[in-house]
N, C-alpha and C positions, 0 to 999 in steps of 0.2 A: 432662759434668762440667766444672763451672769452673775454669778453670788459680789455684790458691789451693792457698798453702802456709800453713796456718793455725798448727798448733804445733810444732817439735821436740821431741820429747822424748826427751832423755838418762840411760839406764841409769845406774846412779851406784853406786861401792861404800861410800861412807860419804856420807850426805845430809851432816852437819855441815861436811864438808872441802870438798864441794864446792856448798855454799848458802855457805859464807864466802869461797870464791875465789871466787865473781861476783860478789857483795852487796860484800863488802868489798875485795878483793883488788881486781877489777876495777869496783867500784862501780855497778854495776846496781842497778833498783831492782829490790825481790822484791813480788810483789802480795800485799793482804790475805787474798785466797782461799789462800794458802798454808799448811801444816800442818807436822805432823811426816812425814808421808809422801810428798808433794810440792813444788814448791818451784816456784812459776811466776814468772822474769823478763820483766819488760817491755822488749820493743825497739821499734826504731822500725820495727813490721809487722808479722813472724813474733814469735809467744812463743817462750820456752825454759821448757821444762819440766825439772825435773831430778826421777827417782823411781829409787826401789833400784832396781837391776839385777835380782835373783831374780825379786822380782815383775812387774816388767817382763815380764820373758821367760816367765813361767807365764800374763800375761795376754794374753800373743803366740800360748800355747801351743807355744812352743820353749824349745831349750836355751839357759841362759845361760850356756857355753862358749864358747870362743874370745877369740885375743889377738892382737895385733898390728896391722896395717893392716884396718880395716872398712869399705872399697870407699867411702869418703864423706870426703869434708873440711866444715868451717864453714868459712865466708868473712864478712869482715868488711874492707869497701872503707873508705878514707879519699882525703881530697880533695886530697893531696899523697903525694910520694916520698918527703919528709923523715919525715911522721909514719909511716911502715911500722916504720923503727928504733924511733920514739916509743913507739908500742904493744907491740910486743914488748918491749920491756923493765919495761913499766911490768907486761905479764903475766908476766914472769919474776918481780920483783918479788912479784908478787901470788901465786907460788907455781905459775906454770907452766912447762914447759921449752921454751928453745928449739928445735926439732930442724933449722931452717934459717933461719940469717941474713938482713937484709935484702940484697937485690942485683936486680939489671937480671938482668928474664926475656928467655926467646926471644920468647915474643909482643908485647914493648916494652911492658910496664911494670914493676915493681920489687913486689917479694914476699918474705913469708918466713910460716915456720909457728913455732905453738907446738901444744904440748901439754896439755889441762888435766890436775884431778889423776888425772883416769880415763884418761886416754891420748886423750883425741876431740884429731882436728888441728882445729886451726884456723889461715887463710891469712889474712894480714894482706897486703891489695892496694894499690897505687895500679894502675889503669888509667885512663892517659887516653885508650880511645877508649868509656870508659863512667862520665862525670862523674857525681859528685853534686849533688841538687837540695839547696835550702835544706832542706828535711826531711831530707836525708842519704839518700835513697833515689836509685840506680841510676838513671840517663837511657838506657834499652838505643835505640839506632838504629830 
């Protein structure tokens, strides 16, 4: 198997809420292949996919129960410590919540989370011992 993470795709409980907090909120672009019942954003590498959660979970063939922490984080690195603040708020902003400020981690770089409006975290990084290239892609060691 090739190490390739091609789509995420994100449970969602109202598409509308949460196709207008990336597209617009956070101003992603959403691809033409998109409907009423999916919702594919472009990043730079992995998609995000956003699809109801029922269905989701019926084509998982499990339940779509359960709340709270879901053993995963998104990550989304920037090329400074300053912009960690920047972001998070511009997602607050855009209708997400904070659940941790920016501040200096143990592993010496500077982090914080939000929440979109389904509850997925997502960690706004700097790490400087994993720059970004001109593309904004990860330089791993």
């Amino acid at each position: 198997m090739e190490p390739r993470l091609s789509i995420v795709t994100l449970g969602v409980k109202n598409m509308t809420v949460s196709r207008e907090f990336y597209e617009k909120g956070l101003g992603w672009q959403v691809s033409p292949s998109s409907n009423e019942n999916v919702t594919f954003l472009k990043t730079q590498g992995t998609i995000i996919s956003l699809f109801g959660r029922e269905e989701l979970a019926k084509d998982a063939n499990v339940t779509s129960q359960g709340s709270g922490f879901r053993d995963f984080t998104l990550a989304h690195n920037v090329r400074t410590k300053e912009e960690v603040a920047q972001v998070l708020e511009h997602a607050e902003n855009a209708g997400g919540r904070i659940v941790k400020h920016a501040q200096d981690v143990f592993w010496g770089g500077h982090s914080g989370y939000f929440e979109d409006p389904d509850g997925f975290l997502w960690e706004v990084a700097w790490n400087p011992f994993f720059p970004l290239n001109d593309k904004g892609e990860i330089q791993l060691p």
